[in-house]
DOTIMAR-190038 format. One record per residue: residue number from 1; residue in one letter; y, z, x of N, C-alpha, C in turn. Coordinates in nm, 3 decimals, always signed. Atoms other than C-alpha are relative to their C-alpha. Layout:
+-------+------+---------+---------+---------+---------+---------+---------+---------+---------+---------+
| dolum | pagu |    n_c2 |    n_c3 |    n_c1 |   ca_c2 |   ca_c3 |   ca_c1 |    c_c2 |    c_c3 |    c_c1 |
+-------+------+---------+---------+---------+---------+---------+---------+---------+---------+---------+
|   NUM |    A |       Y |       Z |       X |       Y |       Z |       X |       Y |       Z |       X |
...
+-------+------+---------+---------+---------+---------+---------+---------+---------+---------+---------+
This chain:
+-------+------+---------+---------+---------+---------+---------+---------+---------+---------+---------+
| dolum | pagu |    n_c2 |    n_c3 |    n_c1 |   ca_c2 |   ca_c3 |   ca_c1 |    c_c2 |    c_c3 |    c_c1 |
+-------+------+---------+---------+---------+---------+---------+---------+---------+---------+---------+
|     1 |    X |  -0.070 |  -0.032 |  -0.123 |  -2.418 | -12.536 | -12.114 |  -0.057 |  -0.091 |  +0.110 |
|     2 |    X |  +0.039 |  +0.060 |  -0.061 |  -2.448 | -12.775 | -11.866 |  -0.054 |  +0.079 |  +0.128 |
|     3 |    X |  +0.022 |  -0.099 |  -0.116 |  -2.660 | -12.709 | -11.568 |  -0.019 |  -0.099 |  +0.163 |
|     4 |    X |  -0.013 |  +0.077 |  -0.125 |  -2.677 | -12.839 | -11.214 |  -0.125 |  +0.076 |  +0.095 |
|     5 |    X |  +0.114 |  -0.046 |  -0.075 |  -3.010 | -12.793 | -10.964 |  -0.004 |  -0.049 |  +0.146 |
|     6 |    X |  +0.005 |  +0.044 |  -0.172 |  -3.014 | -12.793 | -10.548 |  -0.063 |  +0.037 |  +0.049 |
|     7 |    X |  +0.092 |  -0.084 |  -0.059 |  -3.221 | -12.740 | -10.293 |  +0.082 |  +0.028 |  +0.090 |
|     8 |    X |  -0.043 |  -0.069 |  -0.052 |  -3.156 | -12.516 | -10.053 |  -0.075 |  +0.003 |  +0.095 |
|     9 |    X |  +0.071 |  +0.022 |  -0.086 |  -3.336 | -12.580 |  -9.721 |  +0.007 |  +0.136 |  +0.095 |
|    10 |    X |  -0.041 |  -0.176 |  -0.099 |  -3.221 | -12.206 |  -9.531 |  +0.045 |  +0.079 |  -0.041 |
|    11 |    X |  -0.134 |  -0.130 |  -0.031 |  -3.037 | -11.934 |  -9.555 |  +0.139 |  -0.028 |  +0.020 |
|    12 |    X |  -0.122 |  +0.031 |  -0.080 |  -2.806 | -12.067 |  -9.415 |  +0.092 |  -0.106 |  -0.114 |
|    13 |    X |  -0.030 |  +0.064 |  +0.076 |  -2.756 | -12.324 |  -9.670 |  +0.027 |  +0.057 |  -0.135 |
|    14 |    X |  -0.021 |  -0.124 |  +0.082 |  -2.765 | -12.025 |  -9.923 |  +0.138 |  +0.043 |  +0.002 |
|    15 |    X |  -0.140 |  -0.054 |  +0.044 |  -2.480 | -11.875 |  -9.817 |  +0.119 |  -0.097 |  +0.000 |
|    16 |    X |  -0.113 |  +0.098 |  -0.015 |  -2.280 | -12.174 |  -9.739 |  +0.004 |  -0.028 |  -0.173 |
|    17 |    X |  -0.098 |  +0.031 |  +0.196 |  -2.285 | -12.266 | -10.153 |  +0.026 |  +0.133 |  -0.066 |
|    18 |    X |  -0.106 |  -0.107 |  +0.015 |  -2.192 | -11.893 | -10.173 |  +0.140 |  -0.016 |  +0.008 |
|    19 |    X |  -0.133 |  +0.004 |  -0.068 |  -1.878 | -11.945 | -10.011 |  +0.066 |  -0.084 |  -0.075 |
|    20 |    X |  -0.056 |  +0.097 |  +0.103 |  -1.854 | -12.242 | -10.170 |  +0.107 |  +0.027 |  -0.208 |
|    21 |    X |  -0.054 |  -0.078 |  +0.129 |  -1.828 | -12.092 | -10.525 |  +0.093 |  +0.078 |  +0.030 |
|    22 |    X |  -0.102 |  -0.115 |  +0.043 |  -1.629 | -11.809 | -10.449 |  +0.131 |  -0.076 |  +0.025 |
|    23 |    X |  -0.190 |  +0.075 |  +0.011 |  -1.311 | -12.034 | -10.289 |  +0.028 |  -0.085 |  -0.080 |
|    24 |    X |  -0.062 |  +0.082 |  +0.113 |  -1.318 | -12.251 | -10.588 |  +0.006 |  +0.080 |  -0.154 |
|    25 |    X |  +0.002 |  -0.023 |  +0.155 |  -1.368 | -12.044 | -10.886 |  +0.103 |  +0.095 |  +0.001 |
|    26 |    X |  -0.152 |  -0.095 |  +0.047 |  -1.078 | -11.879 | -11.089 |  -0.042 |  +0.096 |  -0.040 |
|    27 |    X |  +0.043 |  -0.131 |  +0.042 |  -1.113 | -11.523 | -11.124 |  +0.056 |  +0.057 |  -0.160 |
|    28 |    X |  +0.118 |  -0.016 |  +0.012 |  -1.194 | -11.335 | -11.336 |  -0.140 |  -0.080 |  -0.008 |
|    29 |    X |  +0.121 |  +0.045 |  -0.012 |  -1.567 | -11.416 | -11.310 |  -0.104 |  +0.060 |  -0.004 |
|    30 |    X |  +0.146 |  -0.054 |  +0.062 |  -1.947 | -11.305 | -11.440 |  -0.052 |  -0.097 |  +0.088 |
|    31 |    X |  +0.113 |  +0.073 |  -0.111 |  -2.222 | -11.430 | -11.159 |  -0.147 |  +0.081 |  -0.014 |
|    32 |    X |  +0.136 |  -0.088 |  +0.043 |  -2.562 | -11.336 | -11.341 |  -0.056 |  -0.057 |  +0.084 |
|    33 |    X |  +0.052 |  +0.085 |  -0.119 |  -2.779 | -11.411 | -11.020 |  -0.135 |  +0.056 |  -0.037 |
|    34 |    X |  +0.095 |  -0.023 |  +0.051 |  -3.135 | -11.398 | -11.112 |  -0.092 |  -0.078 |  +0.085 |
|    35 |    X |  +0.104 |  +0.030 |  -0.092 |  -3.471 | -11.452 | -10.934 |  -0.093 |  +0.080 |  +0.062 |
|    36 |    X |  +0.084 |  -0.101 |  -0.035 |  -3.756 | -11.355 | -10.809 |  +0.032 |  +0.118 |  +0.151 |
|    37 |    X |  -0.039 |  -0.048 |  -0.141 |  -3.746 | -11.108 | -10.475 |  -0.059 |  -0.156 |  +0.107 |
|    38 |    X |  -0.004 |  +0.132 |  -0.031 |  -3.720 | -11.365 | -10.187 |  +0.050 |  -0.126 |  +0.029 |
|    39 |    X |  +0.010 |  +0.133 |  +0.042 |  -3.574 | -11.620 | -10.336 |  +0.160 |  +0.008 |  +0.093 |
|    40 |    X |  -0.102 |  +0.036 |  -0.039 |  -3.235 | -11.581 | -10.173 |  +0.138 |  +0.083 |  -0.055 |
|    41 |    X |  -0.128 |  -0.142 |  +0.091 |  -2.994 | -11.278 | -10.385 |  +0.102 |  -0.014 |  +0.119 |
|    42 |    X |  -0.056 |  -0.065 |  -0.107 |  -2.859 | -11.145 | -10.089 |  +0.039 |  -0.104 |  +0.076 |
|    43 |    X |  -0.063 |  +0.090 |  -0.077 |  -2.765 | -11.464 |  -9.883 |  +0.099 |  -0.042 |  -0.080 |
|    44 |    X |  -0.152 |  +0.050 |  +0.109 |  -2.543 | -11.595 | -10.181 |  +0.024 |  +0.081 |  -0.035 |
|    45 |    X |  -0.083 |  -0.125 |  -0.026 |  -2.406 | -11.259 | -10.200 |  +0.098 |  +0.012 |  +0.053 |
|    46 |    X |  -0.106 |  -0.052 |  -0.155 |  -2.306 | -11.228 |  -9.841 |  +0.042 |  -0.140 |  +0.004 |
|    47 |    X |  -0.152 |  +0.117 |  +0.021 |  -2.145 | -11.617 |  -9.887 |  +0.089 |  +0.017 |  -0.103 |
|    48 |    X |  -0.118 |  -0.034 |  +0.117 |  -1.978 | -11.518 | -10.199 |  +0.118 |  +0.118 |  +0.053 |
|    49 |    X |  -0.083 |  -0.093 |  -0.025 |  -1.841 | -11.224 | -10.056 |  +0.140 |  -0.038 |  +0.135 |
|    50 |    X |  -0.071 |  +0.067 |  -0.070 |  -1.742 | -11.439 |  -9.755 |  +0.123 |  -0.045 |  -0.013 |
|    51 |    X |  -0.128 |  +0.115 |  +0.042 |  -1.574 | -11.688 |  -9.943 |  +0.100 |  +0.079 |  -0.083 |
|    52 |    X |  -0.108 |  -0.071 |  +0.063 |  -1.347 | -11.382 | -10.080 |  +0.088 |  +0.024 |  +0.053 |
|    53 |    X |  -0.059 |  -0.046 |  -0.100 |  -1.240 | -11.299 |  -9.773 |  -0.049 |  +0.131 |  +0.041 |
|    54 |    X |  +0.044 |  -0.123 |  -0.091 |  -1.438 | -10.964 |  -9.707 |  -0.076 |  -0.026 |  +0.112 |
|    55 |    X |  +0.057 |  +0.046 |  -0.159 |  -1.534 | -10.915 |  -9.375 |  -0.104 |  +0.119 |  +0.017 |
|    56 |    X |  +0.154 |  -0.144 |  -0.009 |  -1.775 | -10.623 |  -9.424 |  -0.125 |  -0.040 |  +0.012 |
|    57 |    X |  +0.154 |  +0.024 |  -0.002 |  -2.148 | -10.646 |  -9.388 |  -0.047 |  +0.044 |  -0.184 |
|    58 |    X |  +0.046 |  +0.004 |  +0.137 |  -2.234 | -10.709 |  -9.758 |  -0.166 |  -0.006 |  -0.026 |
|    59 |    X |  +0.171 |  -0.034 |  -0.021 |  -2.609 | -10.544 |  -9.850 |  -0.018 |  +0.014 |  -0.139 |
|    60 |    X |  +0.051 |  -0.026 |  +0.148 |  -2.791 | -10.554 | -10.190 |  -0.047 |  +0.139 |  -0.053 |
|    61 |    X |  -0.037 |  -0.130 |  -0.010 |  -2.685 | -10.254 | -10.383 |  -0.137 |  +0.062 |  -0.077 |
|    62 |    X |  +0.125 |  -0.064 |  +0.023 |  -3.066 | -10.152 | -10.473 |  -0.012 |  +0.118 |  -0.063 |
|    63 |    X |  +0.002 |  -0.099 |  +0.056 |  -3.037 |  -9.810 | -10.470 |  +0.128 |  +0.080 |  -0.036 |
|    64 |    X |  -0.131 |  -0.067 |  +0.010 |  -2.650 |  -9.740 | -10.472 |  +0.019 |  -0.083 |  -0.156 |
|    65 |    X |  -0.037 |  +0.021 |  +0.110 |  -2.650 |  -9.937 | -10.815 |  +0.115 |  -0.158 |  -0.011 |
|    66 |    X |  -0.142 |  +0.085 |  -0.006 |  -2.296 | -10.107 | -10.754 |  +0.056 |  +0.064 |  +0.139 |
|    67 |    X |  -0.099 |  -0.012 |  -0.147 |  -2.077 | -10.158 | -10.407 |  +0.129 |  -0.069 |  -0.118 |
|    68 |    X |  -0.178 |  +0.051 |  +0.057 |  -1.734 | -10.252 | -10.469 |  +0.068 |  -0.027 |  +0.160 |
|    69 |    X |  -0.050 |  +0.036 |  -0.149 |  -1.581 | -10.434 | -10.203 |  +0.187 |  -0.118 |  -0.010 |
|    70 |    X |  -0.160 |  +0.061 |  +0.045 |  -1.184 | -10.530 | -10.232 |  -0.008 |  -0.101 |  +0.153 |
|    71 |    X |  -0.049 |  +0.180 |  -0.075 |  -1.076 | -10.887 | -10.109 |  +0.110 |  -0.020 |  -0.022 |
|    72 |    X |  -0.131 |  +0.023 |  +0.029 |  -0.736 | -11.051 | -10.060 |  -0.004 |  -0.110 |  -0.147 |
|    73 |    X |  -0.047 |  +0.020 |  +0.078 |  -0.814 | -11.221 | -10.370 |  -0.060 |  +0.081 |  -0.163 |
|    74 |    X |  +0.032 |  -0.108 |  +0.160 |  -0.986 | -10.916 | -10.616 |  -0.069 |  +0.065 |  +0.087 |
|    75 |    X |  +0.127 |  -0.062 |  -0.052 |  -1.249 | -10.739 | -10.620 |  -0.124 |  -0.032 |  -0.026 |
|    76 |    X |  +0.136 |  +0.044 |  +0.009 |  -1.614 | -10.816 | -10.577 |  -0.080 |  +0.139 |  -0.054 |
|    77 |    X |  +0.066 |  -0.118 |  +0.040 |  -1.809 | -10.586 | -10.812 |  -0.135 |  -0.037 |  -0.004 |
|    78 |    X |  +0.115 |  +0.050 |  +0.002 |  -2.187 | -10.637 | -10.682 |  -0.114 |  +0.098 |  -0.043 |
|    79 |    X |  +0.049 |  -0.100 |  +0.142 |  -2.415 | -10.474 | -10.950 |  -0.195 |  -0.029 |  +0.049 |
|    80 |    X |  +0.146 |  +0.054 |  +0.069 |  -2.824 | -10.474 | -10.915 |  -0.039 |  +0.135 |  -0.042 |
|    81 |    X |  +0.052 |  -0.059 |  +0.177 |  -2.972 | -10.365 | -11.282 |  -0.079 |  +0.051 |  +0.045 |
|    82 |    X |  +0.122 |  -0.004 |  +0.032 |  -3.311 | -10.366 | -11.142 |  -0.055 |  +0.104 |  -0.067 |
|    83 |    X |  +0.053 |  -0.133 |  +0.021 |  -3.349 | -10.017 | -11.171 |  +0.044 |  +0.080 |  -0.096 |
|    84 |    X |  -0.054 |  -0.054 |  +0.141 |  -3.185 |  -9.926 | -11.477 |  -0.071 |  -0.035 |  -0.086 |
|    85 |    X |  +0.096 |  +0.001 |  +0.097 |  -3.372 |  -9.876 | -11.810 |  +0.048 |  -0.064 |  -0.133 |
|    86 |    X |  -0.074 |  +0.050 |  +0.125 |  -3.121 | -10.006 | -12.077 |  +0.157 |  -0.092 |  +0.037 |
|    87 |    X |  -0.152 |  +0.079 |  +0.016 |  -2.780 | -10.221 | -12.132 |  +0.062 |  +0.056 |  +0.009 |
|    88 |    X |  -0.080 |  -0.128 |  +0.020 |  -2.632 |  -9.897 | -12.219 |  +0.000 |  +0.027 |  +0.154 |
|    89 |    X |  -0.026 |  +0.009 |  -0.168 |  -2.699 |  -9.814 | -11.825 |  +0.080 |  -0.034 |  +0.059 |
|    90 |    X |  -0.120 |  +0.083 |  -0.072 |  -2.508 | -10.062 | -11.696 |  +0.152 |  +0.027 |  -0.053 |
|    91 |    X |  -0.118 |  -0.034 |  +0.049 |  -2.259 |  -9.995 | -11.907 |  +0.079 |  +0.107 |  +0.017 |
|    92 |    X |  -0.084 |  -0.102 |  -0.054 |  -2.198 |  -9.686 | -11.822 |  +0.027 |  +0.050 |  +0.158 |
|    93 |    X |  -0.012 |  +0.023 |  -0.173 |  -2.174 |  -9.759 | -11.440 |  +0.171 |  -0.062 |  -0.048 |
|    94 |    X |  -0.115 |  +0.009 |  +0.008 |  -1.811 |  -9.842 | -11.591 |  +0.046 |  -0.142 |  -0.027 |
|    95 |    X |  -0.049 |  +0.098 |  +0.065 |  -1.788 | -10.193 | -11.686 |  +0.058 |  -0.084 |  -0.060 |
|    96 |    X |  -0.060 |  -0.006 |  +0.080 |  -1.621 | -10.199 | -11.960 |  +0.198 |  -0.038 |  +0.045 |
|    97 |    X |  -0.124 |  +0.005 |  -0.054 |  -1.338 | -10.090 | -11.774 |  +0.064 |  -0.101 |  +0.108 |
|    98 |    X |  -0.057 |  +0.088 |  -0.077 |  -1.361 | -10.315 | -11.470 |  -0.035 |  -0.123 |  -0.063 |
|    99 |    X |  -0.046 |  +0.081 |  +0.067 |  -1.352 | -10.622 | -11.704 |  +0.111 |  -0.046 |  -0.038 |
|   100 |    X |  -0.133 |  +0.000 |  +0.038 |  -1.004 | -10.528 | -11.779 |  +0.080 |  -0.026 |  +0.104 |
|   101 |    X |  -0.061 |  +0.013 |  -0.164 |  -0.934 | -10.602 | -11.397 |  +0.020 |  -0.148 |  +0.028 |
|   102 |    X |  -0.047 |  +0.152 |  -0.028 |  -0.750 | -10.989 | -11.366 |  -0.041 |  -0.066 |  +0.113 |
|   103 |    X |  +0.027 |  +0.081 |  -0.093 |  -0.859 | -11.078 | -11.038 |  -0.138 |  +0.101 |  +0.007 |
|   104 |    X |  +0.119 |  +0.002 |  -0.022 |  -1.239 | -10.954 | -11.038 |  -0.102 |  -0.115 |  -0.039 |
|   105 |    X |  +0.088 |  +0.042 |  +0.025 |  -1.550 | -11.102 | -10.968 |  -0.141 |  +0.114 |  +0.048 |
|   106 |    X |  +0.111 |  -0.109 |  +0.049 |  -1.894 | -10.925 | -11.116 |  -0.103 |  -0.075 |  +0.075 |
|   107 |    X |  +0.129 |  +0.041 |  -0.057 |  -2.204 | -11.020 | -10.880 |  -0.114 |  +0.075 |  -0.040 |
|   108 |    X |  +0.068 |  -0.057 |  +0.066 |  -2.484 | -10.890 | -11.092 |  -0.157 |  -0.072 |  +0.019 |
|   109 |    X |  +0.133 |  +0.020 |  -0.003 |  -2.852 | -10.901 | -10.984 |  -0.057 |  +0.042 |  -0.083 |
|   110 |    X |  +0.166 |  +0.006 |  +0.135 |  -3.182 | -10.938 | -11.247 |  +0.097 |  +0.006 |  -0.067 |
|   111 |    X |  -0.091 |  -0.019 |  +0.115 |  -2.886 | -10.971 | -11.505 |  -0.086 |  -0.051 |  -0.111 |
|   112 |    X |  +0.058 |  +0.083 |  +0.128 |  -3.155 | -11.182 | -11.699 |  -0.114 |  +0.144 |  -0.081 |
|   113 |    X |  +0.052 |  -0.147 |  +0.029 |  -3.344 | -10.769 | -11.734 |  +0.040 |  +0.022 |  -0.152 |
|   114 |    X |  -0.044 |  -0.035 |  +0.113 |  -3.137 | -10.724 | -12.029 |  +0.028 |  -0.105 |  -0.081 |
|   115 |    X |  -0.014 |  +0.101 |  +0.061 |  -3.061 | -10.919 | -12.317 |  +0.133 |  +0.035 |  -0.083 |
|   116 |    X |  -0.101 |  -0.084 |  +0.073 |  -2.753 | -10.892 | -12.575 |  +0.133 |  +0.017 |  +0.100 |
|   117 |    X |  -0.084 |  -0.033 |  -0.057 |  -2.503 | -10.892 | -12.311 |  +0.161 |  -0.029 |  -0.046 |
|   118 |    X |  -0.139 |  +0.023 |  +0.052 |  -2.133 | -10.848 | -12.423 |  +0.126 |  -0.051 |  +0.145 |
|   119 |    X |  -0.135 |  -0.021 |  -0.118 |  -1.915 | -11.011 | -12.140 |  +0.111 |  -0.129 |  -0.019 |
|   120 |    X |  -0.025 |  +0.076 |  +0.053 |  -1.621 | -11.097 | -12.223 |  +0.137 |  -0.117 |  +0.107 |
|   121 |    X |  -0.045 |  +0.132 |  -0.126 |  -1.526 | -11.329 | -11.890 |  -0.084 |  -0.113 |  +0.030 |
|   122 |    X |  +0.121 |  +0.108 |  -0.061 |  -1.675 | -11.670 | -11.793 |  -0.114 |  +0.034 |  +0.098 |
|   123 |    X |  +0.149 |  -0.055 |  -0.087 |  -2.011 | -11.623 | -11.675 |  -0.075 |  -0.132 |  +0.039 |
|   124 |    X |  +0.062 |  +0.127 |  -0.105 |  -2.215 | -11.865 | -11.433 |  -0.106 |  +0.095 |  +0.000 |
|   125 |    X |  +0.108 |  -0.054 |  +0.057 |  -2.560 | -11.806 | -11.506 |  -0.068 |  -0.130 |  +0.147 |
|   126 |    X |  +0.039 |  +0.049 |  -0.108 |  -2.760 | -11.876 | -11.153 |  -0.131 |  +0.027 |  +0.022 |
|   127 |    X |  +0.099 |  -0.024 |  +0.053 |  -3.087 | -11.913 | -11.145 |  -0.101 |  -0.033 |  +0.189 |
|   128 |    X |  +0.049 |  +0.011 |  -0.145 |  -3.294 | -11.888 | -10.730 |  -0.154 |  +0.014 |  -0.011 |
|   129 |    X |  +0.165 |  +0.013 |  +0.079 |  -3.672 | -11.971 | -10.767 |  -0.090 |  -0.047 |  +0.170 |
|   130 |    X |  +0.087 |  +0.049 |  -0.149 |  -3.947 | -12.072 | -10.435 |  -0.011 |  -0.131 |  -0.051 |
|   131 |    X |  +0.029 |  +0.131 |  -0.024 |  -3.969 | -12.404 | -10.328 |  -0.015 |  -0.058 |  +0.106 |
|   132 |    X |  +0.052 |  +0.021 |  -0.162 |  -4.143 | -12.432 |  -9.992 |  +0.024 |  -0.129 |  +0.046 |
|   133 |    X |  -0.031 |  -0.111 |  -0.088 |  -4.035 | -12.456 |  -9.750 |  +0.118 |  +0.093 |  -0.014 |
|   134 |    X |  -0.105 |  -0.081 |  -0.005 |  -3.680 | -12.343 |  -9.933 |  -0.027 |  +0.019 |  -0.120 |
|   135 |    X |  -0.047 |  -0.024 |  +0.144 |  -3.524 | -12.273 | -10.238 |  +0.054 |  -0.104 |  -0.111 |
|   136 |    X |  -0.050 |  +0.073 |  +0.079 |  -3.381 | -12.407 | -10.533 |  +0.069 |  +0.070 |  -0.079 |
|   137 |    X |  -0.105 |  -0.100 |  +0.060 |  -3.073 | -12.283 | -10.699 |  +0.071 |  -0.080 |  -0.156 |
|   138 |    X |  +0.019 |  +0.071 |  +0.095 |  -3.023 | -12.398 | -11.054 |  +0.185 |  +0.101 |  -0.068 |
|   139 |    X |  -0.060 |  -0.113 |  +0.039 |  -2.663 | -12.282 | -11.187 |  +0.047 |  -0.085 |  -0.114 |
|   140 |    X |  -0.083 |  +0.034 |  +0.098 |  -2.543 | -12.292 | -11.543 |  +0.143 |  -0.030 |  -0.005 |
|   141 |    X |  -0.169 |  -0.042 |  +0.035 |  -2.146 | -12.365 | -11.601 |  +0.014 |  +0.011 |  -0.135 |
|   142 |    X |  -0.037 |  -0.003 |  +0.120 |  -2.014 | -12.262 | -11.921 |  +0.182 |  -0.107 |  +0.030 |
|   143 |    X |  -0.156 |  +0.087 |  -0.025 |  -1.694 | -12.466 | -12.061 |  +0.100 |  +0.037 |  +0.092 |
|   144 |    X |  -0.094 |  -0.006 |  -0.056 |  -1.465 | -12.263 | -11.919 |  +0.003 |  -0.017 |  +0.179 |
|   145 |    X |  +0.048 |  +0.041 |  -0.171 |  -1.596 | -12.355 | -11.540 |  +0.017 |  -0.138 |  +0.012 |
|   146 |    X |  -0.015 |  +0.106 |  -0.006 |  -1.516 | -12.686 | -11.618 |  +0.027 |  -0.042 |  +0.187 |
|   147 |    X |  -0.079 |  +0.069 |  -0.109 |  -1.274 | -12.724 | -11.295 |  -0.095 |  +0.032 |  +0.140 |
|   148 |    X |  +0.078 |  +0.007 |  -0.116 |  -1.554 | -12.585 | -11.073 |  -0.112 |  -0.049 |  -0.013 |
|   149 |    X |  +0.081 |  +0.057 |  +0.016 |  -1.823 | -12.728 | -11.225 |  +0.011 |  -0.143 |  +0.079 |
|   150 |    X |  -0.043 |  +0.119 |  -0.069 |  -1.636 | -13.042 | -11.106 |  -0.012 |  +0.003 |  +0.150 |
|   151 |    X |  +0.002 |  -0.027 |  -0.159 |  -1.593 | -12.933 | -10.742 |  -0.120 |  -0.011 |  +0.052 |
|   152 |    X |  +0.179 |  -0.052 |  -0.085 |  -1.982 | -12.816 | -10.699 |  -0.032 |  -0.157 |  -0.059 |
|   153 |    X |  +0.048 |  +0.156 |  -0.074 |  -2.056 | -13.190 | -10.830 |  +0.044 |  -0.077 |  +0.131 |
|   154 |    X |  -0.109 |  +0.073 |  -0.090 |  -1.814 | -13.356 | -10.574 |  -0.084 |  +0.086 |  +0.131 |
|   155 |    X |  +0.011 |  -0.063 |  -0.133 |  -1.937 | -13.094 | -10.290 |  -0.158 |  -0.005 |  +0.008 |
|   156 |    X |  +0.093 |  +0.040 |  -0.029 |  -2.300 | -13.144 | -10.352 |  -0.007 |  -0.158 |  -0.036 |
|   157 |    X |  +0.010 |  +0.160 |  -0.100 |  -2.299 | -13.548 | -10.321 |  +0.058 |  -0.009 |  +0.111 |
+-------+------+---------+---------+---------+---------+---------+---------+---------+---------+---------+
């Protein structure tokens, strides 16, 4: 799976390749976002959610599990595992079912927690790590991301 690595000098620059992703990629969509605390979750969150078109104050769902936040083009289902003990967990936070939903996208924090994962939509495997003074955001594309894989080269040169 090819992968692609940026730095990320702010926050600010965080959520802007949020935004980025979300107005180019074709929905459905899997966004395993992984990293230490820190590193930046929650800013490419609140640009992903941006670039959906929600206008809400988008917050990392910690202790609520999953938010669900409808956009004019799906829905943003933003998931953190941390605190769940099994696969089965997540799974039964309903899953299954919103998979079967054509215009969603799954924003799933510590997704790398579990292993074995059955999903069966293109998944972008994103990887947010320290690199003082910023970040560095490392994201897998699988084949079927081809056409945005293309874009995020073109938009980072």
């Amino acid at each position: 799976m090819p992968s692609h690595t940026v730095y990320l000098r702010n926050p600010e620059a965080t959520f802007q390749i949020g935004v980025f992703l979300a107005e180019n990629a074709s929905l459905p969509l899997f966004i395993a976002l992984n990293g230490d605390l820190g590193t930046g979750k929650t800013a490419l969150s609140q640009g992903i959610a941006h670039g959906l078109g929600i206008q809400e104050s988008v917050v990392s769902p910690t202790f609520t599990l999953v938010n669900t936040y409808p956009s004019p083009r799906g829905t943003l289902y933003h998931l953190d595992i941390y605190r769940l003990g099994s696969l089965e967990d997540v799974y039964d936070l309903g899953l299954e079912d919103w998979f079967q939903e054509e215009n969603s996208l799954f924003l799933v924090e510590w997704q790398n927690k579990f292993q074995n994962w059955l999903i069966p939509i293109p998944t972008l495997q994103i990887e947010l790590s320290h690199h003082p003074p910023g970040r560095t955001l490392t994201i897998h594309f699988p084949d079927a991301c081809k056409t945005l894989e293309s874009a995020f080269q073109q938009w980072k040169n």
